[in-house]
Residue, then its C-alpha position, 0 to 999 in steps of 0.5 A: x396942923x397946930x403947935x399940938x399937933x407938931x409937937x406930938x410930931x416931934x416926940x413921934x419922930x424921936x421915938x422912930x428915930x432911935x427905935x432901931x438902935x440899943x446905943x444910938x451914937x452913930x446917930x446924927x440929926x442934920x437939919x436942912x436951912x431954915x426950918x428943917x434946922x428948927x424942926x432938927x432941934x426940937x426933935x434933938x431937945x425931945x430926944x435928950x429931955x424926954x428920952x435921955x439921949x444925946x444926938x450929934x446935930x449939924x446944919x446944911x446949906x444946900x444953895x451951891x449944889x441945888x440945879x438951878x443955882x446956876x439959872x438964878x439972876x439973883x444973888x443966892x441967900x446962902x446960910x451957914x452949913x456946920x455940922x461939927x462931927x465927922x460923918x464917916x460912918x455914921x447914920x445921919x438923918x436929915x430933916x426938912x419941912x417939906x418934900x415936894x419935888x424932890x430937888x431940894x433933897x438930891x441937892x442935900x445928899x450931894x452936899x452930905x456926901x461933899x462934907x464926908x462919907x456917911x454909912x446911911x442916909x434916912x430923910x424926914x420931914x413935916x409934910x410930904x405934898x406930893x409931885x414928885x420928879x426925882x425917886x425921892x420918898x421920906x423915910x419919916x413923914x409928919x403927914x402926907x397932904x395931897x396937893x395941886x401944883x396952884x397950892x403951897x404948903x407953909x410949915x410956920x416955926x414959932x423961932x422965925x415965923x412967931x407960931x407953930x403951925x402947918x397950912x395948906x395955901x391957894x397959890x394965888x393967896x401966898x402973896x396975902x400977907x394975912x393968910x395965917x391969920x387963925x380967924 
């Protein structure tokens, strides 16, 4: 996928979001660290600039509450976690890049549940790759890509990575530091 392609993403993703809803302000947008963050506010931007609304936004960090914190021998690199709002009752949507196994979502939903009690929980990301090993699916997904377990899937955000842009990578050619070069 190509910055063209994420961005019709986003706006796809913004009409879905509030299509179910006559006034959206139970809505919530948390973005999962880092680049569920970035996706978040992109889709927060489309939706107060193209459509008018304006949706509460958090951020979490899901480090303490992922199952292999403990079994890590490096110190852990923790993010901010801020969502600024009370999520009694409201309907949240979290945002990540990729859903693969499904452990990194559980680890959200604990901590969502940890910072209050919403009345629903959707989940959405850019790329689903497969595998699973939790019953965990996406309620919106960007696009589905099949992958190997060998293949990694690297969604790139101009803010951190200088470019918008989805790839699918040979496990053995994640380690080159030239393997998102458009050549």
């Amino acid at each position: 996928m190509d910055a063209e392609d994420l961005n019709r993403t986003y706006l796809r993703f913004a009409h879905q979001f509030l299509e179910s809803y006559d006034d959206p302000k139970k809505l919530a947008i948390v973005g999962m660290q880092t680049r569920g963050v970035y996706m978040g506010r992109r889709i927060k931007l489309v939706m107060e600039k193209e459509l008018g609304f304006d949706i509460d936004f958090g951020v979490l960090d899901v480090t303490f509450f992922r199952d292999d914190f403990r079994t890590k021998l490096k110190m852990p690199d923790v993010k901010v976690t801020e969502i600024p709002f009370d999520l009694y009752e409201r309907d949240v949507i979290l945002i990540d890049d990729v859903l693969y196994t499904g452990r990194t979502v559980r680890s959200a939903l604990d901590a969502l549940m940890a910072y209050g009690r919403p009345r629903k929980i959707q989940f959405c990301c850019m790329v689903d790759r497969g595998h699973r090993e939790l019953p965990i699916a996406p309620d919106f997904v960007g696009v589905q890509i099949p992958t190997y377990a060998t293949e990694e899937v690297r969604v790139r955000v101009k803010e951190l990575d200088g470019e918008d842009a989805v790839y699918l990578v040979d496990g053995d050619d994640a380690l080159n530091e030239n393997l998102f070069s458009k050549e």
